[in-house]
N, C-alpha and C positions, 0 to 999 in steps of 0.2 A: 939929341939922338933918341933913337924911339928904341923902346925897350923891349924885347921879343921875349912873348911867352916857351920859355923852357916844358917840352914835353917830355913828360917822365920814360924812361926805355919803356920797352913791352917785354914783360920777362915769359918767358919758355914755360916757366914753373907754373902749368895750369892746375886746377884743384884735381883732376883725376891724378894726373901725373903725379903731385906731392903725396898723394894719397894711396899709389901703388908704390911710391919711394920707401914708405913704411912699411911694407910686405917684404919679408927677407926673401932675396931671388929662392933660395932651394927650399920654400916653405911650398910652395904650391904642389910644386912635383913628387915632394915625398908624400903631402896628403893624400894625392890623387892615386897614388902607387897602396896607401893603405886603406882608401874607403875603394878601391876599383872604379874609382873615376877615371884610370888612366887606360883600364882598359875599351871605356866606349870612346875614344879620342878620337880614332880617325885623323883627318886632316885639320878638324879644331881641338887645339890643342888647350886643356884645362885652365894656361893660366888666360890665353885669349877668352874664354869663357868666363873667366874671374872680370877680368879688364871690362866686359860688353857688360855685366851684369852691373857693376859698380858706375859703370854710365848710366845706364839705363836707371839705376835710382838716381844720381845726382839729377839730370834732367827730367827726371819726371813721364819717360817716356811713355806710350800708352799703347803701344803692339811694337811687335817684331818688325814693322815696317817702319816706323821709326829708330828704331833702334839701329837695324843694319845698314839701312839708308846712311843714319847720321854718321858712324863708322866707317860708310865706304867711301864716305865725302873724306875723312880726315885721315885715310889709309896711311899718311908721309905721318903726322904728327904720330899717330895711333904705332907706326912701325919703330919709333922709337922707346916705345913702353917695353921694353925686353923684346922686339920684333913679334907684340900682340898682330892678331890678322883679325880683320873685319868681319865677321861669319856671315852667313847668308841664311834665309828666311827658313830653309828646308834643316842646314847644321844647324841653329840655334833653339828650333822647335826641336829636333831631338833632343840636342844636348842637355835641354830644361825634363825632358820626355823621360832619358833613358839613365841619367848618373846622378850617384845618390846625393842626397840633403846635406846629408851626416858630415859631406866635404864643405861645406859652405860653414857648417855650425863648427866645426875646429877648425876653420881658419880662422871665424871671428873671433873664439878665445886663445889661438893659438898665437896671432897678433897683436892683441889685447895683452897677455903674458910677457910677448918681446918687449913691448913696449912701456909696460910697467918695471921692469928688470932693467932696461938699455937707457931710458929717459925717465927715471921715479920725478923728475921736475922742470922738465921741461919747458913749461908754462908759468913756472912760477915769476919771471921777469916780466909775462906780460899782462900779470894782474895788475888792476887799476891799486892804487897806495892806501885807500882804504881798505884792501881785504890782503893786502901785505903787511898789515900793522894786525894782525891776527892770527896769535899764535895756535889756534886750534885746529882742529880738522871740522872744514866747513863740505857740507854734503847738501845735496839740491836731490829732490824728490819731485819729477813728473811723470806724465801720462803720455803716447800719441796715438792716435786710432788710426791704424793702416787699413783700407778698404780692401777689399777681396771681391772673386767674383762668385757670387751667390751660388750658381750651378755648380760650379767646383767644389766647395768649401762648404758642406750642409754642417759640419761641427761649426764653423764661424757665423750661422745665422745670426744678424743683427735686430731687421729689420722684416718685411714680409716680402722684400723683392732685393734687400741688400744684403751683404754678408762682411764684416770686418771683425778686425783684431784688433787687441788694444796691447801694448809694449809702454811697459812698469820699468823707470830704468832709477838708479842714483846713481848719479857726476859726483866726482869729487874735483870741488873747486880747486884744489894746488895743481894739480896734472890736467884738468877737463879729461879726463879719461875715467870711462863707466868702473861700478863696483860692483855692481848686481842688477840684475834683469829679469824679468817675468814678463813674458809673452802669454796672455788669455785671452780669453772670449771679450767683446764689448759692450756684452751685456750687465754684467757687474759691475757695483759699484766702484771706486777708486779705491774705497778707504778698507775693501776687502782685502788688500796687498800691503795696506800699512806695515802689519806686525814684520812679514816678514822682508820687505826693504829695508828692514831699520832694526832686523834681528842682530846686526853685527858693528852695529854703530857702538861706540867706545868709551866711556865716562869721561866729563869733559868736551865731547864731540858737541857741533852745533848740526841743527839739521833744517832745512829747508823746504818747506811744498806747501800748495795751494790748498786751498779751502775744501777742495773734493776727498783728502787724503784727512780730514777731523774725525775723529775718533778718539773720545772723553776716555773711554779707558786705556786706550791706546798711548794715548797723552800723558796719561796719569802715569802708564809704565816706565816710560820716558823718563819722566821725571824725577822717579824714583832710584832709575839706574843712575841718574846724573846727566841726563843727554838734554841741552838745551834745544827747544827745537821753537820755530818762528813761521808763523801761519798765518792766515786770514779768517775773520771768521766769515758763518753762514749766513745770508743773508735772512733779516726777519730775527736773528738769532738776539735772544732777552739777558741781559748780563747788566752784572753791578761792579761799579768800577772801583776798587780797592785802596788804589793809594797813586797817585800820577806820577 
């Protein structure tokens, strides 16, 4: 008998979808009620505006034409996200135009809070067995440089025709859920942000980042508090090795 390849179901649970699962339903609507996002609503409603945005980063989208496009293709899936609606080129350009920031930035800690409160370990089952046989608080220190557009954005000058930002985060490996953040310019160095990533790291704590984020005195503070921390060095960089 010939043996037929078993194809796995197709589950429902796409990454928007899981990703607005974690959004408490009356978080959105009481935000919006206290930054006056709810009052430029109209017929797109705040948390549809939340839904389009967090697309639009997962995908990578690159104008409002894509955006709404790909939303109005998926309008049946998309209606079952709390009955999000697809927006259109003219609502989305306002809605980015006319309702403040300040909604966007408490939801992200205001999420981030539920979620360290509701799930402190969530993740902790699905760490690999060598960093479950570690009983410390292990932290990871990077960088990502978000592009911007130059004409808009003359505080994010980067470059002489580019403009970006550069987003300073520490993951805490038990949860993968962030502990501090700093959003700056991209013109500065990494290791400008050290001190304070790591101003609330714990004796006993391990900590983690690349070679950009070296900083000898920085290191040395570290050390002295008790914080073991695990780098790369600089390239070219002249050292004498101690004891193997």
């Amino acid at each position: 008998m010939q043996n037929k390849k078993t194809r796995p179901a197709r589950s429902n649970l796409t990454v928007l979808r899981q990703i607005c699962n974690h959004i408490p339903p009356h978080l959105v609507p009481q935000l919006a009620r206290d930054t006056g996002a709810g009052d430029k609503a109209r017929s797109f409603r705040p948390w549809s505006h939340v839904v389009a945005m967090i697309y639009a980063q997962l995908t990578r989208c690159l104008g409002l034409n894509d955006v709404c496009d790909s939303l109005g293709l998926h309008s049946g899936p998309l209606s079952a996200l709390r009955d999000a609606k697809a927006p259109s080129r003219n609502g989305l350009s306002y809605a980015n135009k006319v309702r403040p920031a300040a909604m966007a930035e408490k939801l992200f800690w205001s999420v981030l809070e539920h979620l360290q409160k509701t799930l402190p370990q969530y993740q902790r089952g699905k760490l690999p067995k060598t960093l479950r046989r570690f009983r410390r608080s292990i932290q990871i220190i990077d960088s990502t440089t978000i592009e911007l557009v130059a004409n808009s954005m003359d505080w994010a000058k980067h470059r002489r025709r580019k403009a970006a930002a550069k987003t300073h985060m520490r993951l805490d490996m038990e949860s993968l859920l962030p502990r501090f953040a700093i959003v700056d310019t991209a013109k500065h160095n990494d290791a400008r942000c050290a001190w304070e990533l790591c101003a609330g790291l714990k004796d006993g704590g391990i900590v983690i980042f690349d070679r950009a984020y070296n900083d000898w005195k920085h290191l040395s503070e570290l050390s002295e508090r008790g914080v073991f921390w695990v780098g790369r060095e600089k390239k070219g960089m002249v050292f004498d090795l101690l004891y193997p």
